[in-house]
DRENMARDO-20782 format. One line per 10 residues: number of its first residue (from 1); their letters; for each residue x, y, z of N, C-alpha, C. Coordinates in pm, 1 decimal, always signed. Layout:
NUM = a = X Y Z X Y Z X Y Z ~ ...
This chain:
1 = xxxxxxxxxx = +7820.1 -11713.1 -961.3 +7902.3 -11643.3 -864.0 +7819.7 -11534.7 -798.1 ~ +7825.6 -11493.1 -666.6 +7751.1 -11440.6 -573.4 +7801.9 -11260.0 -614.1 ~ +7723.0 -11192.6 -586.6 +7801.8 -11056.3 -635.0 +7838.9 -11013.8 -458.1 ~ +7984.4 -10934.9 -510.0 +8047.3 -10881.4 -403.8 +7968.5 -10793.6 -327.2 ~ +8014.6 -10831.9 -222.8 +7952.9 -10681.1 -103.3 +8117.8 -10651.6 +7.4 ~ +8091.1 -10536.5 +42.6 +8257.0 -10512.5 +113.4 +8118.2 -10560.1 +258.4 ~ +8183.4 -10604.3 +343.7 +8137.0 -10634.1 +470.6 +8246.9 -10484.3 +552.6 ~ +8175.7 -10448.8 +637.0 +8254.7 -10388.3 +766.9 +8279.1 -10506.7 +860.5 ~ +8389.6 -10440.7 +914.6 +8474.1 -10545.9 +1048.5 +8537.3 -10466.5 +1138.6 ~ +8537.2 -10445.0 +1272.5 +8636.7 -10388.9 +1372.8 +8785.4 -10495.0 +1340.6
11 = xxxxxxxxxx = +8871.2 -10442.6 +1388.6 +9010.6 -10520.3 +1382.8 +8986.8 -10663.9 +1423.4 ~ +8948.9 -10645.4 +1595.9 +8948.0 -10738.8 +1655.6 +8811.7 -10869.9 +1605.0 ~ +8728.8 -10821.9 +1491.3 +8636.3 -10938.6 +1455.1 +8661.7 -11013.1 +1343.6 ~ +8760.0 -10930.9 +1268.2 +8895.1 -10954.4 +1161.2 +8949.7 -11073.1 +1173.0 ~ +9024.5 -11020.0 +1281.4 +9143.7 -11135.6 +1369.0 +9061.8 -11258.2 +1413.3 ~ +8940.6 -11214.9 +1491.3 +8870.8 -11365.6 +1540.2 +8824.8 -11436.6 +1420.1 ~ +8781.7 -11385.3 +1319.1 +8757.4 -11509.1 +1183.6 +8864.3 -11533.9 +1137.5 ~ +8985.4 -11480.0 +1086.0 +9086.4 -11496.2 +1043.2 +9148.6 -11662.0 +1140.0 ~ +9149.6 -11618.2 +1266.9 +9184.1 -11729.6 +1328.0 +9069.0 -11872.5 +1328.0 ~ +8936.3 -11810.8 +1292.8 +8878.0 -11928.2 +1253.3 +8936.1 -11999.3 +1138.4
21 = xxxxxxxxxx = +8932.0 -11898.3 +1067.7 +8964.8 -12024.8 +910.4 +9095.0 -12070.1 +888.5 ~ +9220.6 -12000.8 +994.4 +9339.6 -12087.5 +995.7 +9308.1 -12164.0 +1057.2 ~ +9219.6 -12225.4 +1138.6 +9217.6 -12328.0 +1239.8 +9129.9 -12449.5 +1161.7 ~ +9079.5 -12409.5 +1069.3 +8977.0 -12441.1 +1011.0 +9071.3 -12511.1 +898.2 ~ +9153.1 -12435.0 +832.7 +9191.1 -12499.3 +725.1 +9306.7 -12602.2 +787.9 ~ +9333.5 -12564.2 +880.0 +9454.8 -12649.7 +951.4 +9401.1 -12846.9 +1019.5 ~ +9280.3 -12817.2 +1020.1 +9211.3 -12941.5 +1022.1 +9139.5 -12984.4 +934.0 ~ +9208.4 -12937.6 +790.9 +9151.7 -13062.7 +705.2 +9236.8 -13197.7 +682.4 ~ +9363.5 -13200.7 +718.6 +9419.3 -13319.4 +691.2 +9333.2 -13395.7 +828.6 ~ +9300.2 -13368.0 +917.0 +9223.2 -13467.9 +1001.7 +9117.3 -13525.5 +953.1
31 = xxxxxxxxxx = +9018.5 -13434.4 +896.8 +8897.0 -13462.2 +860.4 +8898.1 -13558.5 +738.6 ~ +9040.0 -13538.7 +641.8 +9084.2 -13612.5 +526.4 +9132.4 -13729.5 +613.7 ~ +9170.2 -13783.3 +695.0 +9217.6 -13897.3 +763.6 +9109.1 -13969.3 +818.8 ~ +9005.7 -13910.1 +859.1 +8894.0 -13988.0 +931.5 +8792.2 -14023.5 +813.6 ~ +8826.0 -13964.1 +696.0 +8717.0 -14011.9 +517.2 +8801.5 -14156.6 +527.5 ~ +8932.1 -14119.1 +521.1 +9011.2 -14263.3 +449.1 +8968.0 -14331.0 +556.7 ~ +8988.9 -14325.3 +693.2 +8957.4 -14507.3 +855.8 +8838.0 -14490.6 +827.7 ~ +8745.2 -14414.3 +795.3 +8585.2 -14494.6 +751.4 +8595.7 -14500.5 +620.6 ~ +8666.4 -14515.0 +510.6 +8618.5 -14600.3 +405.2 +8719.1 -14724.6 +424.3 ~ +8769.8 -14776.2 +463.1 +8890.2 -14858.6 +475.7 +8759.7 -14952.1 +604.4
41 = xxxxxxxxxx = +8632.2 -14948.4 +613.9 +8585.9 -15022.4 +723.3 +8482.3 -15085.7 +666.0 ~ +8500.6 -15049.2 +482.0 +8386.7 -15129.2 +403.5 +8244.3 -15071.0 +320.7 ~ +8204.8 -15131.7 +293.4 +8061.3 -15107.8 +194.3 +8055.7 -14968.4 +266.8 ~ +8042.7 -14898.1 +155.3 +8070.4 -14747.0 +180.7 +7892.1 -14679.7 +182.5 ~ +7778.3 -14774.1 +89.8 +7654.6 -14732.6 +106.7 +7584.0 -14760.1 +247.9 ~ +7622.6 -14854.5 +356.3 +7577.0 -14839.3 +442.0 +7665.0 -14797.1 +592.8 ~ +7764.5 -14713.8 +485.8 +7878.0 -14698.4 +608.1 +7883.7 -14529.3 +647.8 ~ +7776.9 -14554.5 +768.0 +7750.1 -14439.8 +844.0 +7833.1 -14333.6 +859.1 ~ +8008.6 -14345.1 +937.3 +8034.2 -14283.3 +945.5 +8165.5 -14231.9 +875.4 ~ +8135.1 -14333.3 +772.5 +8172.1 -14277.5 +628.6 +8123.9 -14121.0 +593.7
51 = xxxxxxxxxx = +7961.7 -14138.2 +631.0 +7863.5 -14005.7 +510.4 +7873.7 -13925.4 +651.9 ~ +7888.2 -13944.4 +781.2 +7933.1 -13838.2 +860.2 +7994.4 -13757.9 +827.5 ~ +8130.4 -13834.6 +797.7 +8258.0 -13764.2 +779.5 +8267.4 -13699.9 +714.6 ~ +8198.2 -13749.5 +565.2 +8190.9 -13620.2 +443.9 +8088.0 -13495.6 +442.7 ~ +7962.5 -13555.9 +564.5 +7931.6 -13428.5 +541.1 +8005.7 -13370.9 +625.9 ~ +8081.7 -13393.7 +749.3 +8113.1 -13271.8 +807.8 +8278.1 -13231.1 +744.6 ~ +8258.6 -13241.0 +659.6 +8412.1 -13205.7 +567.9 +8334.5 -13113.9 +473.1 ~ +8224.8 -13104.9 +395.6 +8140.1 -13003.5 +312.9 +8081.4 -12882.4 +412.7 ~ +8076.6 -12912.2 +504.2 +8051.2 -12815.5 +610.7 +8167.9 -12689.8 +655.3 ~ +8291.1 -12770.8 +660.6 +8374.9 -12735.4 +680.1 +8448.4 -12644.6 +565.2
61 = xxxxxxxxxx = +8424.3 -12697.2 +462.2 +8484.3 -12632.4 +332.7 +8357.4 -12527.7 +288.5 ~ +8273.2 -12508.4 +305.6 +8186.0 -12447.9 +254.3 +8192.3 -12281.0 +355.6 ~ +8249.0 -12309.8 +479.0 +8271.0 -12245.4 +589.9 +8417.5 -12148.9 +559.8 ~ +8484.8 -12276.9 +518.8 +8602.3 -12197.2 +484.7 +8585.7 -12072.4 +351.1 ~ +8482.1 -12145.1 +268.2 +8449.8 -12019.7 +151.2 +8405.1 -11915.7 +193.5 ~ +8357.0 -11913.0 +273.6 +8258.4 -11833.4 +314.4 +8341.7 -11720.8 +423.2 ~ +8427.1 -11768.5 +444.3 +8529.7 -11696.2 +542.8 +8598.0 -11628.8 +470.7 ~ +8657.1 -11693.2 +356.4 +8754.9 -11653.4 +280.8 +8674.7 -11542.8 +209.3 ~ +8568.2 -11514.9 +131.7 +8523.8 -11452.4 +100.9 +8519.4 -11337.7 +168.5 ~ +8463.1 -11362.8 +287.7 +8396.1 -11258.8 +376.1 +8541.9 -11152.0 +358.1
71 = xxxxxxxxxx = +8658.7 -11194.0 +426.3 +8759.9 -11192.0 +478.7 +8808.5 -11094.4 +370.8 ~ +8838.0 -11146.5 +219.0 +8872.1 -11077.3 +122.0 +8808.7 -10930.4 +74.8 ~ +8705.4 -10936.2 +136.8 +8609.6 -10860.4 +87.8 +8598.4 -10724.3 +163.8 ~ +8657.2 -10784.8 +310.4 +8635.9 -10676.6 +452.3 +8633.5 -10611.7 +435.3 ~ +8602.0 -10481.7 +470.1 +8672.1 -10340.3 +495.8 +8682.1 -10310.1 +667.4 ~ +8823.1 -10314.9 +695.0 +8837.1 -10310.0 +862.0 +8823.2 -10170.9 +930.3 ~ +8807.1 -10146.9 +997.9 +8807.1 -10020.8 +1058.6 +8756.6 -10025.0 +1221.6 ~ +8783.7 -9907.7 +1289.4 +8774.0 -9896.1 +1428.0 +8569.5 -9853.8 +1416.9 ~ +8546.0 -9919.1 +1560.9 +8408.7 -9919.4 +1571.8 +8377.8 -9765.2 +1582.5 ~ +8257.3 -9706.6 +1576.8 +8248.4 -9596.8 +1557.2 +8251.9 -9545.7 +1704.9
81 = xxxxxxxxxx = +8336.4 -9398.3 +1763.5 +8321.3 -9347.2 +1874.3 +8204.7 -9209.9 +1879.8 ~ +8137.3 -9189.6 +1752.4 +8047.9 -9054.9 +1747.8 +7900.0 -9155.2 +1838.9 ~ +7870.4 -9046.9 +1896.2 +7712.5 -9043.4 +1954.7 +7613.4 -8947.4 +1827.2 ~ +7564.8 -8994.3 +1808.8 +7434.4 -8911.6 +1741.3 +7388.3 -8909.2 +1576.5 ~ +7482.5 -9045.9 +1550.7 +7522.8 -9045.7 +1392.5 +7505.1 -9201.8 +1332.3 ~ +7386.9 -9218.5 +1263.6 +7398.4 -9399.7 +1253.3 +7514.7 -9466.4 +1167.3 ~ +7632.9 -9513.7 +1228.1 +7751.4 -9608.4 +1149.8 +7716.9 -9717.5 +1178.8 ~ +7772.1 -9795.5 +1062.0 +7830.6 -9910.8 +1104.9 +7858.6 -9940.8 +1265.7 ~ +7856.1 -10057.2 +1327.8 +7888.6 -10034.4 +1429.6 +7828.8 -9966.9 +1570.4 ~ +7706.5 -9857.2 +1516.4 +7631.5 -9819.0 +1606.8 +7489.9 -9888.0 +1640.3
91 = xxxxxxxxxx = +7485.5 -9904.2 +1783.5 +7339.5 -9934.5 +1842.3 +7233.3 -9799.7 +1821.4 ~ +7160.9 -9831.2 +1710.4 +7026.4 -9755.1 +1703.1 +6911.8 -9768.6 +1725.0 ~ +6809.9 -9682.6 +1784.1 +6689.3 -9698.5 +1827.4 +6590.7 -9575.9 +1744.6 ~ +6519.8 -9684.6 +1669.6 +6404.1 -9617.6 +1582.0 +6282.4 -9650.1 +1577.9 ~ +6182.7 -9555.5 +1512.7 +6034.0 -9591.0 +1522.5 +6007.8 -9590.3 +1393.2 ~ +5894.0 -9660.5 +1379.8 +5895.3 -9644.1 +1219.6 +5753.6 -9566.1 +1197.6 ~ +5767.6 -9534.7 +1061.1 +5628.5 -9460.9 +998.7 +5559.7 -9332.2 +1093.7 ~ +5591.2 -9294.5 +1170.6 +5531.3 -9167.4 +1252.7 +5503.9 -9247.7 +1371.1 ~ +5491.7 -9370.1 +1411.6 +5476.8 -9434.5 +1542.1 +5580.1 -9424.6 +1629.7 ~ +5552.8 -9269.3 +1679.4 +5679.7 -9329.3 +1810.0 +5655.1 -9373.6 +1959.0
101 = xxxxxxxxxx = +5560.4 -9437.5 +1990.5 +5499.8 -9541.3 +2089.7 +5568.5 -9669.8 +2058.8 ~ +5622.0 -9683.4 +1914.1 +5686.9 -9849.9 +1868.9 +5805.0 -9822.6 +1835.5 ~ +5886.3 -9868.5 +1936.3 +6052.7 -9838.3 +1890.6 +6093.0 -9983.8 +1884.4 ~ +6239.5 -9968.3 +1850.4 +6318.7 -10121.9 +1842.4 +6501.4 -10041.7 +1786.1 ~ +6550.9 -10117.2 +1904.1 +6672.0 -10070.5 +1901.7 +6746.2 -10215.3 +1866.8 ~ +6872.9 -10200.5 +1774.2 +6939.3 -10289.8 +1716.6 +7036.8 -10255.8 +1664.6 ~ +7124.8 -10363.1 +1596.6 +7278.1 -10280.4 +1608.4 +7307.5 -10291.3 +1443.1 ~ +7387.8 -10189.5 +1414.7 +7404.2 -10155.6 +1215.9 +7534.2 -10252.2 +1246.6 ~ +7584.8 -10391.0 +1209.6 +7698.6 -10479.5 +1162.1 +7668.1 -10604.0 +1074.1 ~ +7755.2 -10624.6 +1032.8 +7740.9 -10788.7 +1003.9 +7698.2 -10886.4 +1104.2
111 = xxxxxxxxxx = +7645.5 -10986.6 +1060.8 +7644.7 -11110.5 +1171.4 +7768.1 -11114.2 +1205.6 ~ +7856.8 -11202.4 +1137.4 +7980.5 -11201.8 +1148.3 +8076.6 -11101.0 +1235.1 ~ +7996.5 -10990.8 +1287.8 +8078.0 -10884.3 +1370.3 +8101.6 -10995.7 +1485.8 ~ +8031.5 -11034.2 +1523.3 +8059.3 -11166.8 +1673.1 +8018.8 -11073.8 +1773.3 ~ +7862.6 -11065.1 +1756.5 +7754.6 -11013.5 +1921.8 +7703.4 -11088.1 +1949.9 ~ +7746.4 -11237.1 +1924.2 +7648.9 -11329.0 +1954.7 +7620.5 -11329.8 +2097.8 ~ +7705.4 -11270.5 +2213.1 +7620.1 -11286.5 +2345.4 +7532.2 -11210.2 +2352.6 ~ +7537.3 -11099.6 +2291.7 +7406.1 -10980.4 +2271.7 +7300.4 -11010.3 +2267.4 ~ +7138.8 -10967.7 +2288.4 +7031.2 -10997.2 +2215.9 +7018.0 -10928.4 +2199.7 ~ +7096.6 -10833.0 +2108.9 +7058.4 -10752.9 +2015.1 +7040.7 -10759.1 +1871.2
121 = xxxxxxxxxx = +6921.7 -10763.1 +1802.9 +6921.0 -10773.8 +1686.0 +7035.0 -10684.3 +1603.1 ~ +7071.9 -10763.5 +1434.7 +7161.7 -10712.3 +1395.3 +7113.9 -10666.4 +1248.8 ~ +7162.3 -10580.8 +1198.3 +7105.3 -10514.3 +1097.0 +7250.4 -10483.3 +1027.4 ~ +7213.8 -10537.7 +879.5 +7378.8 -10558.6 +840.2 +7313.9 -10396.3 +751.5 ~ +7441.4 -10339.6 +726.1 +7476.2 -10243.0 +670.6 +7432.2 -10202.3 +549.0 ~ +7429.5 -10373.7 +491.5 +7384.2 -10353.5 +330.4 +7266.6 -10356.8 +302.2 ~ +7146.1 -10421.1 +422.6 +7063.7 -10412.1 +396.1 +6963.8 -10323.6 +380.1 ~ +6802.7 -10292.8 +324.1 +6763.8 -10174.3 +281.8 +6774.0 -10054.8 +405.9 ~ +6711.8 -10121.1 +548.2 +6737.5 -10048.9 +643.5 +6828.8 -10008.7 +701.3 ~ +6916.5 -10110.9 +694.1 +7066.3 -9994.2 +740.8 +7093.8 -9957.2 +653.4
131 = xxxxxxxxxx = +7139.0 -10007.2 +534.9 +7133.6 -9905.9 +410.7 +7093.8 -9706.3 +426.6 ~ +6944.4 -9712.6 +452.7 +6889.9 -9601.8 +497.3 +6931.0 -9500.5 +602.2 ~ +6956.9 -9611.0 +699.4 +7014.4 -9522.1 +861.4 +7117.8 -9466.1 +814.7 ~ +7239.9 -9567.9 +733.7 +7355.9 -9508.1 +719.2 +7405.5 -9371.6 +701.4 ~ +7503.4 -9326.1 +818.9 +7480.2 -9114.1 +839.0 +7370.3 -9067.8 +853.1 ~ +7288.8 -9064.3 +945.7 +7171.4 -9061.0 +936.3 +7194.2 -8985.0 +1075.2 ~ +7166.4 -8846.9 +1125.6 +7169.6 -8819.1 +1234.5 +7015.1 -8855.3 +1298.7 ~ +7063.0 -8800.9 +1450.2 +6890.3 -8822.3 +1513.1 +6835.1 -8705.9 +1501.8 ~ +6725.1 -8773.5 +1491.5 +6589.5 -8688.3 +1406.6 +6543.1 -8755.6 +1268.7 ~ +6664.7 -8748.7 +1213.6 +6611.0 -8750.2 +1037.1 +6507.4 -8917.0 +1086.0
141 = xxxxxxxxxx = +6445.3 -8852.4 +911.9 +6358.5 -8987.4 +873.0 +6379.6 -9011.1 +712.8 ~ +6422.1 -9127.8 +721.1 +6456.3 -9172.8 +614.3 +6372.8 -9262.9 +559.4 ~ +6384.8 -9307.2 +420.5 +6264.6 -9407.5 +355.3 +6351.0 -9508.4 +319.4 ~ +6280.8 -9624.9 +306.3 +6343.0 -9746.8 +266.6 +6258.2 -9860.3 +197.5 ~ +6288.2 -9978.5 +105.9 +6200.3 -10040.2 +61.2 +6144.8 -10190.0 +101.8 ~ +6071.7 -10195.5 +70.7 +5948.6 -10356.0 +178.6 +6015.6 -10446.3 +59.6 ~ +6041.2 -10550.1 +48.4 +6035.5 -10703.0 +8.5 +5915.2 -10670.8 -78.3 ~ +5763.8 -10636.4 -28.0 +5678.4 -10680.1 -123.6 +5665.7 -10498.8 -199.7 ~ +5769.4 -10437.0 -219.6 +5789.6 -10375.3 -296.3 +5710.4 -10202.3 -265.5 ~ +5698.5 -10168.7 -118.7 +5643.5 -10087.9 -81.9 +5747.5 -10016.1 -6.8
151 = xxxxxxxxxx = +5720.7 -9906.5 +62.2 +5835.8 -9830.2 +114.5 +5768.9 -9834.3 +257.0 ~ +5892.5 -9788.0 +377.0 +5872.2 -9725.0 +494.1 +5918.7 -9655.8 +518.1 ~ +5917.7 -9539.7 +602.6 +5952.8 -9426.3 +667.0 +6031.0 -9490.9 +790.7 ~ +6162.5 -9456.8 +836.7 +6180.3 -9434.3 +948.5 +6241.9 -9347.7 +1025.7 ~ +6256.0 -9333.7 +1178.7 +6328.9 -9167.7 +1218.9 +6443.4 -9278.3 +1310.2 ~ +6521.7 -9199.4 +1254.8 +6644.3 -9218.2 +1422.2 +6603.0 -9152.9 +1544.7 ~ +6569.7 -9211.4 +1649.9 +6575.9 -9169.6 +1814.0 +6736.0 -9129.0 +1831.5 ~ +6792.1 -9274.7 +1876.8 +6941.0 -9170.8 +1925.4 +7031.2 -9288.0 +1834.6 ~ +7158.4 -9314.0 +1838.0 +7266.0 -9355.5 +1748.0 +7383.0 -9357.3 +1907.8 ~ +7417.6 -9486.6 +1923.4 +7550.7 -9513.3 +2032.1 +7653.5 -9587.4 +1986.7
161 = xxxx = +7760.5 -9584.8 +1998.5 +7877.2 -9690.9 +1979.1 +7836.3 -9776.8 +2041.3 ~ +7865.7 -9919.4 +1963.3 +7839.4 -10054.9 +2022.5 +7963.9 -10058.0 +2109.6 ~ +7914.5 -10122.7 +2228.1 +8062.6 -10166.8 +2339.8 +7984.8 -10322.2 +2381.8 ~ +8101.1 -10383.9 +2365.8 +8050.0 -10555.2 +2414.2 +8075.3 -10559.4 +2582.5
């Protein structure tokens, strides 16, 4: 079993998965109807869209866990309206290690927040770097840890509410 994490969610990114996985769970008797008319069409080892069907029924259920999880787990709340403060929810722009010639601005949410028209990179909350930013006014520099087990420094430039 996967260990819990609370995900952040605005209301409205709540509601849009929520309505995924009712829609989602609401078409499994289809997907269960199209297993039975392709096995009912014979030799099931060379019956193509037989192993279609099931995989896209493991797809589907694996989606739904994954929703359901997420979902259970949420913590909802309104996107952040402060300027100058890294939340959840805020577009931040930082430099790392004393380089401030190298910035990169990106946004503190879940994937699952739904910026997919954005190209803005996303930086989930839990991870070491947002982790770090988290309350983090501009200026500070905070430390955080590398994968291969080393640290970085970074500073907040500025901290904005995300608006889609």
């Amino acid at each position: 079993m996967s260990e819990t994490t609370v995900t952040w969610l605005t209301q409205e990114s709540h509601d849009r998965l929520k309505n995924e996985l009712d829609h989602l769970i609401a078409y499994r008797p289809v997907i269960a109807a199209e297993i039975n008319e392709r096995r009912e069409e014979g030799d099931l080892k060379e019956n193509g869209g037989y192993h279609a069907a099931r995989e896209e029924q493991g797809q589907q259920e694996a989606r739904i866990r994954q929703l359901q999880e997420l979902l259970n787990n949420a913590k909802v709340g309104e996107a952040p309206t402060q300027s100058g403060v890294a939340l959840p929810g805020s577009v931040v722009k930082v430099y790392y290690d004393g380089d401030e010639s190298d910035s990169e601005t990106f946004l503190i949410a879940t994937r699952e927040e739904g910026v997919r028209e954005s190209k803005l990179e996303v930086y989930s909350p839990n991870s070491p770097l947002g982790a770090a930013l988290i309350n983090a006014k501009v200026g500070d520099t905070r430390q955080y840890n590398l994968p291969n087990g080393g640290t970085m420094k970074v500073t907040l430039v500025s901290a904005e509410p995300y608006h889609s």
